[in-house]
GUKE-760481 format. One line per 2 residues: number of its first residue (from 1); their letters; for each residue x, y, z of N, C-alpha, C. Coordinates in pm, whole numbers. Example, Ala and Ser with C-alpha at 12.3 -4.5 7.8 and 13.67 -1.06 7.14 Angstrom:
1> as> 1319/-569/780/1230/-450/780/1320/-330/780 ~ 1285/-225/708/1367/-106/714/1290/3/787
REM end
This chain:
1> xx> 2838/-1875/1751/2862/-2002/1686/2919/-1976/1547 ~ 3015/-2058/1499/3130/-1996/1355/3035/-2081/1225
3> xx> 3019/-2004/1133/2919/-2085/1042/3089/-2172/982 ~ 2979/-2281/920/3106/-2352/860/3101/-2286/710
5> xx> 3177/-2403/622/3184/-2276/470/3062/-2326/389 ~ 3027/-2402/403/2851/-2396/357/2798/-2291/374
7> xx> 2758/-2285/484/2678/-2213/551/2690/-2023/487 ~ 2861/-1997/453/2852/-1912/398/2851/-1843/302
9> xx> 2840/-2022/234/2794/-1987/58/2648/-1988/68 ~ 2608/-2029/99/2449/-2000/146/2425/-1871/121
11> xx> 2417/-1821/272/2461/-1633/298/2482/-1535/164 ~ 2579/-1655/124/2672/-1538/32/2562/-1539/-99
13> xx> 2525/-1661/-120/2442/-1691/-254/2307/-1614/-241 ~ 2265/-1644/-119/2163/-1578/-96/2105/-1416/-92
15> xx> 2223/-1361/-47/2268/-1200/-49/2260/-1135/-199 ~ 2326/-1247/-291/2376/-1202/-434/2268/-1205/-528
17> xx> 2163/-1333/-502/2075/-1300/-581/1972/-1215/-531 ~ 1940/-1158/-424/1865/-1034/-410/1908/-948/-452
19> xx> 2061/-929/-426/2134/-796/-503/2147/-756/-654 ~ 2157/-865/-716/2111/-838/-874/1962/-858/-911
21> xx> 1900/-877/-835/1706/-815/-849/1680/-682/-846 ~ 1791/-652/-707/1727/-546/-612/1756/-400/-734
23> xx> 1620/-295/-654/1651/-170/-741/1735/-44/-665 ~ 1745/-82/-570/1867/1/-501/1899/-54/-327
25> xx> 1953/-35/-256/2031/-47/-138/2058/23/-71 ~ 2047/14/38/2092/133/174/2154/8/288
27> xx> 2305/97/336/2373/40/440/2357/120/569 ~ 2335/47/601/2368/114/777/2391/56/876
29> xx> 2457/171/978/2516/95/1099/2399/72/1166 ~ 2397/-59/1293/2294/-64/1348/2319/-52/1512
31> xx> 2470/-24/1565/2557/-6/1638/2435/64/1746 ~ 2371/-2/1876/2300/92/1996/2134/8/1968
33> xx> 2111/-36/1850/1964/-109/1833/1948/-209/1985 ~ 1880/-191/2025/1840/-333/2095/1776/-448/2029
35> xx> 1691/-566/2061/1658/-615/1989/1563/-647/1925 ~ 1465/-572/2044/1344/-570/2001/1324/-423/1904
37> xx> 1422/-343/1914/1451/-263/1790/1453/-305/1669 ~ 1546/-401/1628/1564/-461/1542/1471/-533/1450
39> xx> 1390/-614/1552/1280/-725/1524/1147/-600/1472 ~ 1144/-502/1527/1049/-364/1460/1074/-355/1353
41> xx> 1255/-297/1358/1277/-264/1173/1278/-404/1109 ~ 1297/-535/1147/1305/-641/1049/1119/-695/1037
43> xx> 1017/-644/1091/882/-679/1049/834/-559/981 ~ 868/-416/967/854/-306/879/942/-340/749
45> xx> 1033/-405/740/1064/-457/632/989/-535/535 ~ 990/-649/640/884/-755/603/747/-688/475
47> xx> 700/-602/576/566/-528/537/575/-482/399 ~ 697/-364/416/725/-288/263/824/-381/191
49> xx> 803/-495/218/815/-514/59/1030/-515/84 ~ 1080/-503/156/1245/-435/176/1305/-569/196
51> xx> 1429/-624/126/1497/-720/210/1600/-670/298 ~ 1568/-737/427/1672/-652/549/1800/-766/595
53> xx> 1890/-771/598/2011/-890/638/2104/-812/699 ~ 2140/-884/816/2301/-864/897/2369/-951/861
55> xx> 2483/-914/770/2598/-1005/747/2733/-973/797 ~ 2792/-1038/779/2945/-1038/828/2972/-908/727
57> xx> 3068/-873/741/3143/-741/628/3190/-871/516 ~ 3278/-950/529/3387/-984/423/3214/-1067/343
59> xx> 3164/-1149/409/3030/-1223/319/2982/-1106/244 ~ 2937/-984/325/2871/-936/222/2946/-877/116
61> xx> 3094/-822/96/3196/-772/-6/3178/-848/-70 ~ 3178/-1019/-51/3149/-1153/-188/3043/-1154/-192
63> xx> 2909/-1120/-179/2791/-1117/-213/2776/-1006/-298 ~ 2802/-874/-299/2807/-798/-372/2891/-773/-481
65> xx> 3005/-824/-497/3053/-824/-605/3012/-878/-754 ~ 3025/-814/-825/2992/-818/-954/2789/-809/-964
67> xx> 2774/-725/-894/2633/-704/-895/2634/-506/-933 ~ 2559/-444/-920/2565/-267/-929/2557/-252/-777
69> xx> 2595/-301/-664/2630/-270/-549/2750/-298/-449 ~ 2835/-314/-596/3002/-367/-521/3052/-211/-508
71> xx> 2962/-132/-543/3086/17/-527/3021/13/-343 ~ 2955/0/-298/2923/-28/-142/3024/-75/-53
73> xx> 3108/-153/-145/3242/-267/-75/3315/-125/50 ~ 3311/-26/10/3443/92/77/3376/61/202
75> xx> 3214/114/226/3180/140/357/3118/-7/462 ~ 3129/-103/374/3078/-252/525/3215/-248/569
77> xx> 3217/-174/687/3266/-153/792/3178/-193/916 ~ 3244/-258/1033/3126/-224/1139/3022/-272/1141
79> xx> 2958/-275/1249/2805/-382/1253/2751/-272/1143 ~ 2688/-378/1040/2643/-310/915/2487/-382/886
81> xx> 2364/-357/875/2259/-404/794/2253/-338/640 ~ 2231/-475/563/2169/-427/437/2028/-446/387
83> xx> 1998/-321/325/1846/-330/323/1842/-302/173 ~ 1773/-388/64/1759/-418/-76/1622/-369/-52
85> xx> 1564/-315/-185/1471/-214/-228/1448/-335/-362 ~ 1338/-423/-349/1302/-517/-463/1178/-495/-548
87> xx> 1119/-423/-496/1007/-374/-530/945/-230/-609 ~ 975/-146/-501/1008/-16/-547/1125/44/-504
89> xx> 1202/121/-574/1307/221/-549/1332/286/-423 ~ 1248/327/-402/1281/447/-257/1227/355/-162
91> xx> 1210/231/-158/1132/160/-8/1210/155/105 ~ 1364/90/16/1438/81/142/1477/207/239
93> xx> 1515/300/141/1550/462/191/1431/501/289 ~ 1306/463/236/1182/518/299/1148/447/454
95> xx> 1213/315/434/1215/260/554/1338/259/675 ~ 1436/284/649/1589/372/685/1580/488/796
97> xx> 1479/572/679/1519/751/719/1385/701/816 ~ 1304/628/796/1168/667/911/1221/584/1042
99> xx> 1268/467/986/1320/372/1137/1428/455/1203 ~ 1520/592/1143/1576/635/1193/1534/803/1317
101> xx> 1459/832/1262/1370/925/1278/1371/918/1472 ~ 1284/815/1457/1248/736/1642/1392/663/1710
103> xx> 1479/633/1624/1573/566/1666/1724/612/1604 ~ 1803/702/1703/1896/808/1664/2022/663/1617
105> xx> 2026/572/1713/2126/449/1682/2150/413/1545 ~ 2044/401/1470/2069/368/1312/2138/482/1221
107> xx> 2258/457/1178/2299/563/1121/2322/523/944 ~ 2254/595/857/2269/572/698/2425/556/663
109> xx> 2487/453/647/2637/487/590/2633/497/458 ~ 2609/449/363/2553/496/231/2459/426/143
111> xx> 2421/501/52/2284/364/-65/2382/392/-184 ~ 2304/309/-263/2315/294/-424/2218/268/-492
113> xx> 2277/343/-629/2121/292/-704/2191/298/-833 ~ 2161/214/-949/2219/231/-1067/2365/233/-1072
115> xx> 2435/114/-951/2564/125/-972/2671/262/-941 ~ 2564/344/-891/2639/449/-826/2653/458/-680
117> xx> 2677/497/-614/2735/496/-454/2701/663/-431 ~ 2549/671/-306/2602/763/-238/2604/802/-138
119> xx> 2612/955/-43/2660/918/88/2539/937/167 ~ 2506/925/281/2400/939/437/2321/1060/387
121> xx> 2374/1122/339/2294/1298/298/2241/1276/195 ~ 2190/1188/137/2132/1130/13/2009/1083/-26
123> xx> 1988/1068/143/1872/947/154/1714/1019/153 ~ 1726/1129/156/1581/1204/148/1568/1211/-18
125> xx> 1653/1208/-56/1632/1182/-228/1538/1103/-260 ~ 1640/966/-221/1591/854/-260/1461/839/-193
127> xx> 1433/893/-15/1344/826/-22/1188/897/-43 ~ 1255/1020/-123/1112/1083/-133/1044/1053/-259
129> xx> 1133/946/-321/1093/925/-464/912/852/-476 ~ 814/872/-534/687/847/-526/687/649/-605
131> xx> 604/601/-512/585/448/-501/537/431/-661 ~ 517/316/-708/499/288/-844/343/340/-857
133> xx> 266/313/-695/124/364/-769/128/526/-769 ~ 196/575/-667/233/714/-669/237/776/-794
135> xx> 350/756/-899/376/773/-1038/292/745/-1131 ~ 235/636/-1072/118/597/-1216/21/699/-1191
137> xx> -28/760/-1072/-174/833/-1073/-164/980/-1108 ~ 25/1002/-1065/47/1127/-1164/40/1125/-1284
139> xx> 104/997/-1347/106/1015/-1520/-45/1034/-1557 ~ -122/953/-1475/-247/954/-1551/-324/1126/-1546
141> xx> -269/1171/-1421/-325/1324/-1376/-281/1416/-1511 ~ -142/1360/-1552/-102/1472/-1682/-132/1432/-1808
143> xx> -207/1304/-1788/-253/1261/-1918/-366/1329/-1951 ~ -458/1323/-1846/-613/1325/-1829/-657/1473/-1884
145> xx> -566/1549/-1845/-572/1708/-1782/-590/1767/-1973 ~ -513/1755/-2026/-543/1789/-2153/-705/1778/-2226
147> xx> -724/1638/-2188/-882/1593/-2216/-969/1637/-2159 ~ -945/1668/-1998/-1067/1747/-1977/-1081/1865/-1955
149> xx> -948/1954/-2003/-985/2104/-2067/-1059/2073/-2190 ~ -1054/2013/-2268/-1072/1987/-2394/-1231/1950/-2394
151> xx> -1302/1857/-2286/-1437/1859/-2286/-1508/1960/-2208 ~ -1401/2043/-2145/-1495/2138/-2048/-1538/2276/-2109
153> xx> -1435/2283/-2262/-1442/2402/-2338/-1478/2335/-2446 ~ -1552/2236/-2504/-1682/2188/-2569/-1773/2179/-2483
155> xx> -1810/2141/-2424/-1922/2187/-2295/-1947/2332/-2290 ~ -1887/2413/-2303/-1904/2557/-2284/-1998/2603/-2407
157> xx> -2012/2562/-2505/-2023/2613/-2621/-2187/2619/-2590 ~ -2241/2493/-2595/-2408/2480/-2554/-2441/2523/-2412
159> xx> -2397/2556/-2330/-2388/2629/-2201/-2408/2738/-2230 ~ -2294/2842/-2316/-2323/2959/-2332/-2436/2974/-2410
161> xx> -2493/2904/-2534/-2585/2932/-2591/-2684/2924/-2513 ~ -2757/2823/-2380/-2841/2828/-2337/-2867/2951/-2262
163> xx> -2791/3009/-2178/-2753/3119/-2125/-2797/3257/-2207 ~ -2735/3215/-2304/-2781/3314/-2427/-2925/3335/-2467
165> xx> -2980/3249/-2464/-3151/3210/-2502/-3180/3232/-2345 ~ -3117/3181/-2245/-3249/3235/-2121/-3206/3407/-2087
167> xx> -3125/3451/-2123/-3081/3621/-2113/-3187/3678/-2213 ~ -3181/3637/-2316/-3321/3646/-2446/-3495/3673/-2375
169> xx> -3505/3511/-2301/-3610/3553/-2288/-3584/3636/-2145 ~ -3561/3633/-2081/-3526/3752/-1922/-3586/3830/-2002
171> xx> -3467/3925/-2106/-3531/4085/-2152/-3671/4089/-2204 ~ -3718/3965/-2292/-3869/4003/-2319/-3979/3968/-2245
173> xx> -3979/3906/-2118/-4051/3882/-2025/-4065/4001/-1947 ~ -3901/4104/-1933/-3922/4227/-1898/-3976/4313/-1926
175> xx> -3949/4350/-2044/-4026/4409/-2156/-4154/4388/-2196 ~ -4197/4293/-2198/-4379/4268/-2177/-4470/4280/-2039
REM end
């Protein structure tokens, strides 16, 4: 059924403001999915947090323009899904490379992030990047770590002295 031109300012409007939220993007072909394939990767989306859309190629070139994901314009070629990362950075990648994993049909044509463009061989980058709580429990691990060398070698001090006083009495309990 042919959308009329409402319908694909809609689309188009709709595409654009996720795309200037979003913190990065991954395209791919979806060329061999069935549909209940699809409806898998579009409720694993759902879940993490990912916005997932099949658009026309030319809608999505005007949806992306003038956003940091018009350098994408080269590759919507071809049945194409776009998957926006709104949340955290590596979600969409993380949800991509795993839906691809079980399902050889999905192929990465490229992501972006920061207005840069890059290619299918990219995507373990992005998606190994650690989730926002991921990062926070490291920062706090390299925060922490200073402080509690720092109380474990004041702690030592009355430790060794006690040690010191029960080695004390050991020898004269021996000795008597």
């Amino acid at each position: 059924m042919p959308l009329n031109l409402e319908d694909k300012r809609a689309i188009v409007a709709s595409v654009n403001a996720v795309a200037t939220e979003a913190l990065s993007a991954v395209v791919a072909d979806y060329r061999g999915l069935t549909v209940s394939q699809m409806t898998e990767l579009r409720s694993k989306a759902r879940e993490t947090g990912v916005y997932l859309k099949v658009v026309r190629n030319t809608l999505a070139k005007f949806a992306v323009k003038d956003t940091e994901y018009e350098c994408l314009s080269d590759v919507l070629v071809g049945p194409t899904v776009l998957a926006f990362s709104q949340d955290d950075p590596g979600a969409a990648a993380r949800l991509i490379k795993d839906f691809a994993k079980d399902n050889d049909a999905l192929e990465v044509k490229a992501l972006a992030v920061g207005g840069i463009a890059y290619g299918p061989q990219d995507i373990d980058v992005l998606a190994k990047l650690p989730t926002r709580d991921e990062a926070l429990s490291q920062l706090m691990s390299v925060m922490q770590a200073p402080v509690a060398k720092f109380v474990r070698t004041l702690n030592e001090v009355p430790g060794k002295f006690v040690r010191t006083v029960a080695a004390v009495k050991d020898q004269k309990q021996s000795a008597a």
